[in-house]
C-alpha positions as MATLAB code, in Angstrom:
seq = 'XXXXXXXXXXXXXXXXXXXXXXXXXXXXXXXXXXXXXXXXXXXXXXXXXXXXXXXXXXXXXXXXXXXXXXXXXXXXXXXXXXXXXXXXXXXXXXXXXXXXXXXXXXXXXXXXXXXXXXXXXXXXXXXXXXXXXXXXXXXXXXXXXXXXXXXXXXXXXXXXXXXXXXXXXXXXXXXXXXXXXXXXXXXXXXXXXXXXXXXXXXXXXXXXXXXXXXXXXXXXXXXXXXXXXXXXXXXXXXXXXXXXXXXXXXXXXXXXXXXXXXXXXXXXXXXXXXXXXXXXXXXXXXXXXXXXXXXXXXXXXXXXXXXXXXXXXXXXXXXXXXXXXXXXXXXXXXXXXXXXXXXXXXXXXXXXXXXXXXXXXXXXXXXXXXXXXXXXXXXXXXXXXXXXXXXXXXXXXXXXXXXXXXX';
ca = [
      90.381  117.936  150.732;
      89.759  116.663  147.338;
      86.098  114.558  147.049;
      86.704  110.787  146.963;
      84.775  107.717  145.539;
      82.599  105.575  148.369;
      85.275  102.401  147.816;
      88.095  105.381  147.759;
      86.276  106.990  151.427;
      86.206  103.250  152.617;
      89.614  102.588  152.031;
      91.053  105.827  153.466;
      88.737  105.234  156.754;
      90.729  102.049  156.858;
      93.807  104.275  156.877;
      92.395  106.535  159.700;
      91.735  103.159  161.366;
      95.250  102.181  161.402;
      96.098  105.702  162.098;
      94.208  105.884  165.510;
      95.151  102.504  166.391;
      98.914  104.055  166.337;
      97.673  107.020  168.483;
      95.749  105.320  170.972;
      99.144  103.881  171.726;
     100.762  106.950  171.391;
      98.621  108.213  174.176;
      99.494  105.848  176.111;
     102.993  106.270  175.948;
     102.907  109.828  176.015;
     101.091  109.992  179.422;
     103.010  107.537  181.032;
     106.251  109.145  179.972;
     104.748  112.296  181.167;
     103.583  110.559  185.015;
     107.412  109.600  185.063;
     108.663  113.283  184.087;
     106.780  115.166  186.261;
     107.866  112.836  189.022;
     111.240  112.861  188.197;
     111.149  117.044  187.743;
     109.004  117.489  190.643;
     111.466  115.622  192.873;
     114.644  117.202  191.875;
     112.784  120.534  192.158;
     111.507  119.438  195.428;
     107.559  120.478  194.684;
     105.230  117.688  196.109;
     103.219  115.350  193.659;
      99.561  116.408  192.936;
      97.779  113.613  194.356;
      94.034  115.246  194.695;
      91.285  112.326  195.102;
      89.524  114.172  192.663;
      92.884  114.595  189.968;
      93.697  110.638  190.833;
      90.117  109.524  189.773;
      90.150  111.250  186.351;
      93.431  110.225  185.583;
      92.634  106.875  186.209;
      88.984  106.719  184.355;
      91.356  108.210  181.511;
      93.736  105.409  181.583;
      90.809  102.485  181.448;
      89.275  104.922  178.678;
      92.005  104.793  177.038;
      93.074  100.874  177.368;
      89.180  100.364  176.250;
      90.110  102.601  172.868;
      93.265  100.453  172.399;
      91.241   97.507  172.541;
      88.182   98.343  170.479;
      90.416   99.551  167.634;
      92.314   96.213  167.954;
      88.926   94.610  167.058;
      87.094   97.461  165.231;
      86.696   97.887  161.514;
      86.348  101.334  160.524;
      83.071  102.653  158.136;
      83.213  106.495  156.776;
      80.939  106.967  159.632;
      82.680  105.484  162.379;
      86.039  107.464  161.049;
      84.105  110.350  161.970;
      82.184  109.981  165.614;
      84.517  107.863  167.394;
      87.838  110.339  166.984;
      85.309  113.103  167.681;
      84.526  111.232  171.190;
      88.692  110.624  171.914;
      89.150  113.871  171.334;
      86.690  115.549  173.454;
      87.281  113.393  176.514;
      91.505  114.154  175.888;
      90.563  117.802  176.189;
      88.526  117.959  178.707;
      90.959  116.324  180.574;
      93.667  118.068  179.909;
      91.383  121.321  180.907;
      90.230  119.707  184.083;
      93.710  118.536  185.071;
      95.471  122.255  184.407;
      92.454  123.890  186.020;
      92.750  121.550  189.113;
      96.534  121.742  189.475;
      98.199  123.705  192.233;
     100.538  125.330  189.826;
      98.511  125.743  186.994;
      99.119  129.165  186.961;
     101.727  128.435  184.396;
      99.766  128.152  181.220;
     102.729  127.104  179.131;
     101.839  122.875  180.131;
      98.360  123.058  179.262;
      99.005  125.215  175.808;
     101.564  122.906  174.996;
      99.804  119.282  175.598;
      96.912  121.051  173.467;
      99.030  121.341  170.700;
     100.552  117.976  170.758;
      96.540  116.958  170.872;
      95.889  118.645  168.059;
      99.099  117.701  165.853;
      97.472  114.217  166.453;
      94.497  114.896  164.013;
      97.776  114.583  160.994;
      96.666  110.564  161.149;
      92.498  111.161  160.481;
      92.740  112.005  157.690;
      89.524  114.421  157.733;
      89.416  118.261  157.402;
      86.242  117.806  160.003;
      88.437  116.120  162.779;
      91.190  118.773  162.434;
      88.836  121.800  162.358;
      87.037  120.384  165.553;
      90.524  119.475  166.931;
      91.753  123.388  166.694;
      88.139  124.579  168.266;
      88.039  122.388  171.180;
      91.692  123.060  171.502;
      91.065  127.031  171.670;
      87.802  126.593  173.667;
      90.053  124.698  176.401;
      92.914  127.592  176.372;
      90.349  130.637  176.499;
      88.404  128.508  179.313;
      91.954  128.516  181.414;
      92.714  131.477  180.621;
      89.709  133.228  182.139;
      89.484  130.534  184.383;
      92.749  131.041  185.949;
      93.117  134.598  185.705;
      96.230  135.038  183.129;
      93.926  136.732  179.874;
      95.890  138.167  177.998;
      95.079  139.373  174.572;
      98.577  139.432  173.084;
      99.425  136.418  174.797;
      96.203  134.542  173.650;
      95.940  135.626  170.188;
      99.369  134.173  169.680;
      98.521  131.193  171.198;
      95.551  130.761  168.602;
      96.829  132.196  165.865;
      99.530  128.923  166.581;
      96.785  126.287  167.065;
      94.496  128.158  163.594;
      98.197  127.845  161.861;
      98.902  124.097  162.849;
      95.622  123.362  161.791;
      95.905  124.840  158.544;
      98.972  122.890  157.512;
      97.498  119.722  159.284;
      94.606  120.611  156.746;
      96.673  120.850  153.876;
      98.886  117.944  154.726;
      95.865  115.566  154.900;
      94.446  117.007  151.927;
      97.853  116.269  149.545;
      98.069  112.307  151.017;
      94.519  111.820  149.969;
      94.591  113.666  146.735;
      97.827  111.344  146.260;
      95.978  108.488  147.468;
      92.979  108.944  144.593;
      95.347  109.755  141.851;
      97.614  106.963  142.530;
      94.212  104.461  142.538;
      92.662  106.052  139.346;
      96.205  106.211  137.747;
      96.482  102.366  138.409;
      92.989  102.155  137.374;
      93.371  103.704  134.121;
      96.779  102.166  133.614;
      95.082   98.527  133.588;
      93.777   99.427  129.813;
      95.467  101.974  128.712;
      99.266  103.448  127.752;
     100.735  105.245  130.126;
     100.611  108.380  128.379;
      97.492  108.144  127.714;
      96.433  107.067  131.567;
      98.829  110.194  132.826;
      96.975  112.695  130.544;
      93.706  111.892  131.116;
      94.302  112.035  135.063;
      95.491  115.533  134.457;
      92.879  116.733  132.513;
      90.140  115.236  134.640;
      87.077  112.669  133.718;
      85.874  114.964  131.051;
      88.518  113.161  128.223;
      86.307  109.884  128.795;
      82.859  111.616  128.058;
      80.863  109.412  126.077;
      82.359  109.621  121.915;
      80.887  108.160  118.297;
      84.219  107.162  116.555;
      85.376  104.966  113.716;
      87.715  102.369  115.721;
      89.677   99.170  114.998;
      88.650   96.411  117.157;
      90.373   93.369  117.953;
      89.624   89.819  119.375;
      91.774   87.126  119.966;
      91.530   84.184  121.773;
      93.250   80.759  122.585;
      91.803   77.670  120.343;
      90.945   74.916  121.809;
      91.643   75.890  125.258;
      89.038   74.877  126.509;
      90.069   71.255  126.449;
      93.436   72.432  127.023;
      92.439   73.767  130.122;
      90.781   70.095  131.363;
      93.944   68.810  131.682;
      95.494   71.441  133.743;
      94.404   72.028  137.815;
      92.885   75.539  137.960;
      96.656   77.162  139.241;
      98.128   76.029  136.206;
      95.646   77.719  134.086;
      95.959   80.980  136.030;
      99.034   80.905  135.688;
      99.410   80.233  132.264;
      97.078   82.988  131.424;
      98.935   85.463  133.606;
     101.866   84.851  131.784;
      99.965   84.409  128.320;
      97.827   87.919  129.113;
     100.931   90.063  130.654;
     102.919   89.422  126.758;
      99.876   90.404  125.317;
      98.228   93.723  126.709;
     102.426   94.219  126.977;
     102.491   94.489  122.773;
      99.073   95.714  123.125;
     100.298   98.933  125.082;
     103.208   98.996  122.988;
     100.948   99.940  120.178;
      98.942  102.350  122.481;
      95.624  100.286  121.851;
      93.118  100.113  124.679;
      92.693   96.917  126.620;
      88.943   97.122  127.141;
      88.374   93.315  128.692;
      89.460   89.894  129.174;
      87.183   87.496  127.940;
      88.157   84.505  129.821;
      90.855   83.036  127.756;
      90.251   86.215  125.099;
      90.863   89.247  124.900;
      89.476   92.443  123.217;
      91.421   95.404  122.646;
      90.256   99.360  120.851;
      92.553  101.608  118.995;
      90.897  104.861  118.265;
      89.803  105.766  121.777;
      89.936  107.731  124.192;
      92.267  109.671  122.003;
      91.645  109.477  118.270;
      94.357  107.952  115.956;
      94.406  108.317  111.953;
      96.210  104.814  111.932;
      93.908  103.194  114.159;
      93.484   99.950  111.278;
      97.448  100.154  110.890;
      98.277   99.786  114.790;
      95.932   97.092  115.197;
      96.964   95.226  112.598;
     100.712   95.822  113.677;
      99.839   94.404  116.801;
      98.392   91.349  115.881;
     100.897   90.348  114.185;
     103.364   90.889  117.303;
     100.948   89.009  119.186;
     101.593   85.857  116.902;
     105.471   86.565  116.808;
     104.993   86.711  120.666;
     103.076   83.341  121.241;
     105.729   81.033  118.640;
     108.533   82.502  121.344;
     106.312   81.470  124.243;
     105.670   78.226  122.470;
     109.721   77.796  122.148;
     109.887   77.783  126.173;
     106.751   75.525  126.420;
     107.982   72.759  124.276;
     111.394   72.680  126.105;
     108.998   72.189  129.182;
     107.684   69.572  127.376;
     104.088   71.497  127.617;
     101.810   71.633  124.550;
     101.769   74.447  122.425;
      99.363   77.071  122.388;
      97.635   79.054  119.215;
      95.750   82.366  118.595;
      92.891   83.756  116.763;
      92.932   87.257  115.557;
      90.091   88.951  114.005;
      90.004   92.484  113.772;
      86.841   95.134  112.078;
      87.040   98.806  111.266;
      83.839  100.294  112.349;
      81.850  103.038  114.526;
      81.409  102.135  118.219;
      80.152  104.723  120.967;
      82.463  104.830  123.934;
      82.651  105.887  127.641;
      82.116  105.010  130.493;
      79.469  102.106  132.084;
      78.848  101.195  135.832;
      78.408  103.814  137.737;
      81.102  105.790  140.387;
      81.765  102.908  142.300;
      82.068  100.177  139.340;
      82.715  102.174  136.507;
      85.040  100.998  133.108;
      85.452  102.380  129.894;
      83.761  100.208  127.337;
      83.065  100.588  123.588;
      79.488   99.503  122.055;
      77.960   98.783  118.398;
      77.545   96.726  115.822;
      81.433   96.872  114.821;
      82.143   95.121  118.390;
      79.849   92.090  117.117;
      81.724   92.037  114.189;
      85.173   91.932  115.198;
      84.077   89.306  117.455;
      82.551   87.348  115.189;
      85.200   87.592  112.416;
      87.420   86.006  115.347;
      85.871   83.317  115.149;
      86.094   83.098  111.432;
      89.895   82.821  111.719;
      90.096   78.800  112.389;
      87.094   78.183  109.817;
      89.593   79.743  107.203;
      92.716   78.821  108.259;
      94.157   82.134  109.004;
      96.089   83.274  112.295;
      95.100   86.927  111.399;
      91.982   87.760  109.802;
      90.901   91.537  109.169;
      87.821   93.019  107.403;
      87.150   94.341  104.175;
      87.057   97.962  106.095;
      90.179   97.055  108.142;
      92.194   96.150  104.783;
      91.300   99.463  103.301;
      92.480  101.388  105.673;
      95.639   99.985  105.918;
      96.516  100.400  102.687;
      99.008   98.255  101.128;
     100.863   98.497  104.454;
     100.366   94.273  104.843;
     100.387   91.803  102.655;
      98.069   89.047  102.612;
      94.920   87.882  100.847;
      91.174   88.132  100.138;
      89.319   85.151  101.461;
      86.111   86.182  100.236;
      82.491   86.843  101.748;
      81.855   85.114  104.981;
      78.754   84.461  106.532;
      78.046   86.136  110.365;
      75.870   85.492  112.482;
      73.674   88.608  113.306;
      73.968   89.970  109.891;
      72.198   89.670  107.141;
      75.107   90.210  104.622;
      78.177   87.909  104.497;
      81.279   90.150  105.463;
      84.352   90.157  103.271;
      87.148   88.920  105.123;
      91.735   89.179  104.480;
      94.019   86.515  105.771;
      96.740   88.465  106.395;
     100.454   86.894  106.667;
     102.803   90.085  107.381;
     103.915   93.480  107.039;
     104.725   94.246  103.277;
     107.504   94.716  101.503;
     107.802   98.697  101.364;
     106.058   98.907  104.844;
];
């Protein structure tokens, strides 16, 4: 089976949870259905019921073991370790069972009932979702038919070969089917993972080719931040639902265009948002795209604005402020808490330019570096050289208003 994450192995024991919940009922209803057929057969066929003190007594300490399973899984919540030894204790005491009963039974001389209860044992382990559990599933299973079989006098090599050779075979494709529903499991989580900041395309690649296209990369990037003005008091007159809500809706446009322009949404910032083109994949136009974007983003809030005036809400404006710069990039946290990030003076930068945007009265505002790159692919205007905080140089700043006229 393919290796998982600790929150991915907690979330599939949860899974075997649920799954032995359903067998522990299962059992149940198998062995009472099976009481009722052998009555049933044994009376048409005339053959007396097996009613040894001895056979009643471990069918019975069966049935309260198996009622007290049913109701410790009701209550139980399952830890990696826990997946493990409890199914490992259900199915030794089935087994031995099952072995004891056949042994015991006037007309177990007939191997076929015991063999073929083994299996249906065994086909169980399909809900563990462990290769361990299946493995020891198919050993206990073949330990109990060689023990009747020498037990009870009917050896046979042909016969018994074939019979394990079966249970080896059901194993194997129990095996395999467990190990294709969790490696669908951990793609489907790290595609959904992965999809939360980046294109699809992107997010479908990078599964395929593995964790090695998110090693740690120096790159020249375009960075943007945005944010809501004044939403701060905005938000003060709004209960905390409303403001959720308004961001979902305000957030879902934006990574939306974002996406559209295959830019990276690294991280919400409260009410702002930063976003990377230029990683994990490289891309010439990185300054163009962002820009491109940005603009959409504006185009985007004046329709949203439309709906909230007829609503008679207030409307809402955006900052840009994108940099061209070199970041490193990969990935920060750990397994278990991991994102991609991007680091470096440029991030500062971009952030801080942001915040130039009200000072000068621009919805978009892009660097010096950001303007040369794109060419004359916008048009706008220099502002001039604007102080930042954490640098010791002012930073020339562009107010730009739209795409140009040839772009």
């Amino acid at each position: 089976m393919p290796a998982v994450r600790e929150d991915d192995a907690s979330i599939v024991s949860e899974y075997a949870l649920r799954g032995e919940r359903v067998l522990a009922i299962l059992r149940l209803v198998f062995w009472g259905f099976m009481a009722v057929a052998s009555a049933v057969i044994g009376g048409l066929s005339g053959e007396p019921p097996e009613t040894s003190r001895a056979r009643v007594l471990v069918v019975f300490g069966w049935l309260v073991f198996g009622i007290a399973v049913l109701l410790l899984l009701r209550r139980a919540r399952f830890t990696p370790r826990r997946a493990l030894l409890w199914p490992m204790l259900i199915i030794i005491v089935d087994t031995a069972v099952i072995v004891y009963l056949n042994l015991d039974s006037a007309r177990a001389a007939r191997p076929e009932v015991g063999t073929s209860i083994l299996a249906i044992l065994l086909a169980f382990s399909v809900a563990r979702f462990s290769a361990f559990l299946v493995w020891f599933g198919a050993a206990l299973a073949i330990a109990g038919i060689l023990i009747q079989a020498m037990v009870l006098g009917w050896f046979n090599a042909r016969s018994v070969s074939i019979v394990v050779v079966s249970y080896l075979s059901l194993a194997l494709l129990i095996w395999w089917a467990n190990g294709q529903i969790t490696r669908m499991f951990v793609d489907v989580r790290r595609r959904e993972h992965l999809a939360r900041f980046l294109p699809q395309q992107v997010a479908a690649r990078i599964l395929a080719e593995g964790s090695r296209s998110l090693e740690p990369v120096q790159r020249e990037v375009s960075i943007l931040f945005s944010d809501i003005r004044d939403f701060t008091s905005l938000s003060q007159r709004m209960d905390p639902r409303q403001v959720l809500a308004l961001l979902d809706q305000y957030f879902a446009r934006m990574t939306a265009i974002v996406k559209g322009h295959e830019g990276m949404v690294n991280k919400f910032l409260g009410d702002g948002l930063l976003v990377v083109w230029g990683v994990p994949d490289p891309q010439p136009d990185h300054a163009t795209r962002a820009v491109r974007a940005a603009l959409e983003m504006q185009r985007a809030v004046a329709e949203l604005n439309v709906a909230r005036a007829a609503a008679g809400e207030p409307a809402l404006r955006i900052g840009i402020g994108i940099h061209t710069g070199e970041v490193a990039a990969g990935m920060l946290g750990g397994p278990d808490q991991s994102e991609y990030t991007v680091l470096g003076d440029a991030v500062n930068v971009a952030s801080r330019v942001e915040g130039l945007s009200k000072n000068v009265g621009a919805d978009v505002v892009v660097t010096e570096s950001t303007w040369r790159h794109c060419g004359s692919s916008f048009a706008g205007e220099r502002v001039g050289a604007e102080p930042v905080k954490g640098r010791d140089e002012p930073v020339v700043v562009y107010r730009v208003t739209g795409a140009s006229a040839g772009a």
